[in-house]
Phi, psi and omega in degrees: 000139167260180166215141178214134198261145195240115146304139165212131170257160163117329166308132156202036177188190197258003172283316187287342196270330186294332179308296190319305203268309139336323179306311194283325160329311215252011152323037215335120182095357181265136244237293214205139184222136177205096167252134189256132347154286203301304212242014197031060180218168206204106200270135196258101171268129180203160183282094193306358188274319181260334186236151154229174193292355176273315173299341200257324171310293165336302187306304199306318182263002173281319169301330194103030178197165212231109204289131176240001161194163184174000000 
């Protein structure tokens, strides 16, 4: 397992944190999801043979929002 912290703008409620965090959930190989509000970022635990970091970028902006480092 990796963790990998994704920066995201476009959060500013807890509906945006549930978005964020379904999205990435539904990610094939991603293990744990934890996006925090206050610092916009959305921490990954996830299996690198299945999920990458382009697909989970991918999740993020199909939800309305915008990974801006990771």
């Amino acid at each position: 397992m990796e963790t990998k912290v994704l920066r995201i703008e476009g959060m500013s409620c807890q509906h945006c944190k549930k978005a964020v965090t379904d999205a990435l959930q539904r990610v094939a190989g991603v293990q744990a999801v934890e996006v925090d509000l206050s610092s916009g970022t959305a921490t990954v635990r996830y299996d690198p043979a299945q999920a990458t970091e382009a697909a989970m970028r991918e999740a993020v902006e199909e939800a309305g929002y915008a990974v801006v480092s990771g």
